[in-house]
C-alpha positions, -999 to +999 in steps of 0.1 A: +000+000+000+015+035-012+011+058+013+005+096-004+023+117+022+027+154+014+015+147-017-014+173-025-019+166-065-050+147-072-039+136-103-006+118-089-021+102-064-042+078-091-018+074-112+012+065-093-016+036-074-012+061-041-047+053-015-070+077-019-097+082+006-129+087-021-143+123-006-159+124-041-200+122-028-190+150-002-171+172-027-204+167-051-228+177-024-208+210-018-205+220-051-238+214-063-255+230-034-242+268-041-212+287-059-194+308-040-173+289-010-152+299+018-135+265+038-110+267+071-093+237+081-057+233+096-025+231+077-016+197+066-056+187+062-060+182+027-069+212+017-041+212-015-056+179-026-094+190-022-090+219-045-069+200-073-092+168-073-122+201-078-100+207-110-095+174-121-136+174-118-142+209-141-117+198-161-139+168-172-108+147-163-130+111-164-101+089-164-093+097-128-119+089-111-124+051-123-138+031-095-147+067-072-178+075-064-185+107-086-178+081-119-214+082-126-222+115-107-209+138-128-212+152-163-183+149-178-190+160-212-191+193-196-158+211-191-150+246-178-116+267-178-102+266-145-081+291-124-062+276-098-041+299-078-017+287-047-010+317-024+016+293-007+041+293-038+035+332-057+065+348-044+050+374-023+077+371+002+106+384-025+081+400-048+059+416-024+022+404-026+010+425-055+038+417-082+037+383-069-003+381-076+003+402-108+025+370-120+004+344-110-024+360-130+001+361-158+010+322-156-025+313-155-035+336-183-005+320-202-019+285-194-052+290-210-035+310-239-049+345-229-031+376-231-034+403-204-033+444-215-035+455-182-013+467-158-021+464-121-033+429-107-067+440-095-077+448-133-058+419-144-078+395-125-111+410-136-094+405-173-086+371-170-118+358-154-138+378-185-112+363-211-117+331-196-153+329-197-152+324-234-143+292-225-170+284-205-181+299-172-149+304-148-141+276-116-121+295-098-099+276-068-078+296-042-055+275-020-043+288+013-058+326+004-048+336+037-009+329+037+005+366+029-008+377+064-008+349+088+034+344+075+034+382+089+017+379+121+041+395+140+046+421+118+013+439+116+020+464+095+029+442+067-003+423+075-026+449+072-005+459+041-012+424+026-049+422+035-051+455+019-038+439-016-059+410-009-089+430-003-084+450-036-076+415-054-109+402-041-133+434-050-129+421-087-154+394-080-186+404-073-187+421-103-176+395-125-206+373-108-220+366-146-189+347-159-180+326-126-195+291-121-181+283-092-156+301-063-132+280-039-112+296-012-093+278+013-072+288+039-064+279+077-075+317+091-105+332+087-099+371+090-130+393+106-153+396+070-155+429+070-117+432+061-112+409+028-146+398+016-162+428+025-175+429-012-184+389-012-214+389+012-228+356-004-197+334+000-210+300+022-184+298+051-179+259+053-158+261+087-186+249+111-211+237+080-230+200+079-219+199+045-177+202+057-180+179+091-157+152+070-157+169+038-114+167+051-096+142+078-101+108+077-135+093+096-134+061+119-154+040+090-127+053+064-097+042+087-114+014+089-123+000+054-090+014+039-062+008+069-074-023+080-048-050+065-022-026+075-036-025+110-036-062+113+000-063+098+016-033+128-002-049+157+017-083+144+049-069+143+043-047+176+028-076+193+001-055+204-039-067+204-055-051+177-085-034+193-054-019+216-033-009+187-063+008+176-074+026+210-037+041+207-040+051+175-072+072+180-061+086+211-028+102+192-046+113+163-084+113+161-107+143+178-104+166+153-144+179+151-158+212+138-198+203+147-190+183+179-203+150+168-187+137+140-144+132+144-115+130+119-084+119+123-054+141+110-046+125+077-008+140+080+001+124+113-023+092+106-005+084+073+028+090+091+023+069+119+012+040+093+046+047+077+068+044+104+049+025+128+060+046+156+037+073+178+054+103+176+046+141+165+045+143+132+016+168+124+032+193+150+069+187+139+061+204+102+055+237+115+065+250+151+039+276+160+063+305+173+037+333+169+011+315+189+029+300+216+045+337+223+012+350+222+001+329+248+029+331+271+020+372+263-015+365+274-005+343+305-025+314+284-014+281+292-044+260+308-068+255+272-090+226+283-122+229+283-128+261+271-163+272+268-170+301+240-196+312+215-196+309+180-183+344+175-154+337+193-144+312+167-156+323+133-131+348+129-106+374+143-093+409+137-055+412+130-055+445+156-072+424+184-058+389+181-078+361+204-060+335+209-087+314+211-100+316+181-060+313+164-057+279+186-094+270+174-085+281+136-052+262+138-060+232+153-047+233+189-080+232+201-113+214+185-151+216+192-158+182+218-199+195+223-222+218+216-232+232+243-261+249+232-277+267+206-241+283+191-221+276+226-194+248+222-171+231+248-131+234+232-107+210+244-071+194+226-085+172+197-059+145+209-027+132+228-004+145+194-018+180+200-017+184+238+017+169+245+034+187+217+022+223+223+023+218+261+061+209+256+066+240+236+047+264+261+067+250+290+097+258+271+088+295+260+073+302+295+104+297+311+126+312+280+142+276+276+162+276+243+172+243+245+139+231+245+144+207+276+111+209+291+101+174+277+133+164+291+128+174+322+091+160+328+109+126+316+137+127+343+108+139+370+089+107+362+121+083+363+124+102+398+090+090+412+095+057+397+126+054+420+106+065+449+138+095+446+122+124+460+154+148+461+156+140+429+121+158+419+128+184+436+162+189+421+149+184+386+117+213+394+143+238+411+160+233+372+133+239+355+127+274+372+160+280+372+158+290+334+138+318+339+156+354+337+157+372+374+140+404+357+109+386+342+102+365+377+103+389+399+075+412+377+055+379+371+064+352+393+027+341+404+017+338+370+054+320+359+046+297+385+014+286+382+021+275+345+052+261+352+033+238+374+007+224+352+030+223+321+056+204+336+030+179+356+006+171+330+042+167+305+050+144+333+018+124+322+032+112+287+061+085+309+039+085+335+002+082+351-005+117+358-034+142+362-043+169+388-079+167+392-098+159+421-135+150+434-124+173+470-104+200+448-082+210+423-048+189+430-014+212+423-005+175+409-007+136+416+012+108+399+009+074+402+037+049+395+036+010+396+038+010+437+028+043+446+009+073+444+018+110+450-001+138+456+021+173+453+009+203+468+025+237+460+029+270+485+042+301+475+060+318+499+043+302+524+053+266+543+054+233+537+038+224+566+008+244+552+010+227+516+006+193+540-022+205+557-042+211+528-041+178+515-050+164+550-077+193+554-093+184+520-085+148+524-070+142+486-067+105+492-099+097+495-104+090+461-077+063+466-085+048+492-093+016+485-056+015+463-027-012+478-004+009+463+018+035+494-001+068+495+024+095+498+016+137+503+045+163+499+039+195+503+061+219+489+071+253+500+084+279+469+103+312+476+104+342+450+129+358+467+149+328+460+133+313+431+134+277+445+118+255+461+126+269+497+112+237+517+093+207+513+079+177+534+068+139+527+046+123+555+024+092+543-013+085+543 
């Protein structure tokens, strides 16, 4: 079985034998249900190959789909002149956006054997589209639309510069309404409406639409009627039961959910697990989010679970008030898990991939780490507790806070500490049973090893003996009680004059 990884050409994949998840019905139930489209998803979600298998379609390309569901679905006698524009490889970054665009139109005009006159890209664009249309009425297919600001993020006044051009580039549409069958746009942002499609008030935003719940990602029944030989074969060679093999694998990389019922897995990261047959990061690992996670540690933004918001907060987002809730949504660090209500939705991490790997990264920002040893860290705290070593944990935290500069503790220590906390105890949870909730309270943290459980409870600038009492007081074992395992409190005392941990205690329960 070929594996199409990073591939994003439709036409490719069949030919070179590459498996191809059929999205064929759902693509014909978009198209032929309006004309002007507008869809969100996540980098590395198939957005590339949605948009060139469209093509393939308008191009009246029959041959490619043998065997697919849109075979005998479609009219292929029909064929239109299609403009396909990728904002991902124009240029703009050397160019500048509008010579960039101003070429692409040129290439495409080229293509189709059309000449431009005009000058500046806005009128070249309505040019080509009219030009075109002798042809047959214009598909037009814009891949990541959104890529000239969101790679200038944090420098907003190329950004608004950008959106500016894209704006103008966009206006040309709604007047060329008569020669257009159908419009396209993809992108992983979607920027307040007012800013870019201001002109296009009757484009259908698919982001939270029936029509796009799996329109991309791969469902459970797809995994499970294309993957399944290959399934069979990795829990074989792992040794691993195959209902277990396939708990793991939808814990790492299923969740992802835009109405809060119906889940996809990441197609990048589920495709590269099958490769190597290792659970690691891979959807993560191909693009480091460096804006977002300084954003948060801006913002003092570190606990995202279970976030409940309204639909506004996720549609879309002005570049001069940035929410980083909606980015995380947008991006997909956080997913829908329920709705709520009418338009109210529960957020949470759409799986283990996501949560581990952007939790690693905030702990490393948040405490200005440019090794990037958190992970590390959290690994040799758990080897600790499996020793029953409790110097040793308390050597490893005083290291972690170590890290951070003397200036920026002492004007935000509180808020330093209380993420350090929960970053580097629920990292602790990938080696090692961890969690910090609790039916008496919220736990500062508990892990539980082979022969023991801990529960930790921090102080600041307090006692230990007081840390102690708290878990007595509110009688955090409770939950445990019936456990053989050796119940074990330690309070913890931290200073902030000395930025360490100043005492601490164990006492069992």
């Amino acid at each position: 079985m070929k594996l199409p990884i990073g591939i994003q050409t439709f036409e490719e994949i069949i030919n070179e034998d590459y498996v191809y998840v059929d999205k064929t019905e759902h693509i014909h139930r978009v198209v032929t249900s309006g004309k002007y489209f507008f869809l969100s998803r996540p980098r590395r979600f198939g957005k590339s190959l949605l948009l060139s298998t469209m093509k393939a379609m308008y191009l009246g390309q029959k041959e490619l789909f043998k065997g697919l569901w849109i075979a005998d679905h479609w009219d292929w006698e029909q064929r239109y002149p299609v403009l396909h524009f990728r904002f991902s490889s124009i240029g703009f970054h050397t160019l500048g956006l509008a010579k960039a665009i101003s070429s692409m139109l040129k290439e495409a005009a080229a293509e189709l054997g059309i000449e431009l006159t005009k000058e500046v890209y806005d009128q070249q664009f309505r040019e080509l589209i009219e030009k075109a249309s002798q042809f047959g009425k214009v598909v037009i297919l814009i891949d990541e639309y959104d890529k000239p600001i969101i790679d200038f993020l944090e420098d907003l006044e190329q950004a608004k510069e950008n959106r500016k051009v894209l704006k103008n580039f966009y206006s040309v549409l709604k007047d060329s309404d008569p020669y257009i069958k159908l419009l396209f746009i993809t992108g992983v942002s979607r920027f307040a409406k007012t800013s870019i499609f201001s002109d296009l008030n009757n484009v259908t935003n698919l982001m939270l639409h029936p029509l796009a719940s799996t329109l991309l990602g791969i469902t459970q029944q797809e995994l499970d009627q294309l993957f399944s030989s290959l399934i069979t074969k990795l829990a074989v060679e792992q040794k691993i039961e195959r209902g277990d093999l396939i708990s793991r694998i939808k814990e790492w990389y299923n969740g992802y959910s835009w109405d809060g019922k119906q889940r996809v897995y990441n197609p990048f990261s589920l495709l590269s697990f099958f490769l190597s047959g290792k659970f690691s990061n891979f959807w993560f690992g191909t693009g480091t989010p460096t804006f977002l996670v300084k954003l948060m540690r801006k913002n003092k933004q570190y606990r995202i679970e279970n976030l409940t918001v309204p639909n506004s907060a996720l549609d879309s987002y002005d570049l001069e008030h940035l929410n980083p809730t909606a980015i995380l949504f947008q991006t997909g660090y956080l997913t829908i898990k329920e709705e709520l209500s009418f338009d109210i939705y529960k957020l949470d991490y759409p799986n283990y991939e996501v949560k581990v790997s952007l939790e690693e990264h905030l702990l490393n920002a948040f405490t200005y780490d440019t090794y990037q040893t958190g992970k590390i860290k959290a690994l040799q705290i758990a080897e600790a507790f499996k020793a029953g070593d409790i110097d040793g944990v308390i050597q490893i935290i005083n290291a972690t806070f170590a890290t951070i500069p003397n200036q920026l503790w002492q004007k935000e220590n509180e808020a330093f500490y209380h993420a350090l906390i929960h970053l580097t105890f629920s990292l602790v949870g990938v080696f090692i049973q961890s969690e910090i909730n609790s039916a008496t309270g919220r736990l500062d943290a508990k892990v539980e090893t082979g022969t023991a459980i801990y529960v930790l409870e921090f102080k600041l600038d307090q006692s230990a003996d007081a840390a102690l009492q708290q878990i007595r007081d509110r009688n955090y074992f409770q939950a445990y009680i019936d456990s053989s395992k050796e119940k074990v409190g330690i309070g913890i005392n931290f200073s902030t004059d000395l930025k360490t941990v100043e005492d601490y205690k164990v006492q069992g329960f």
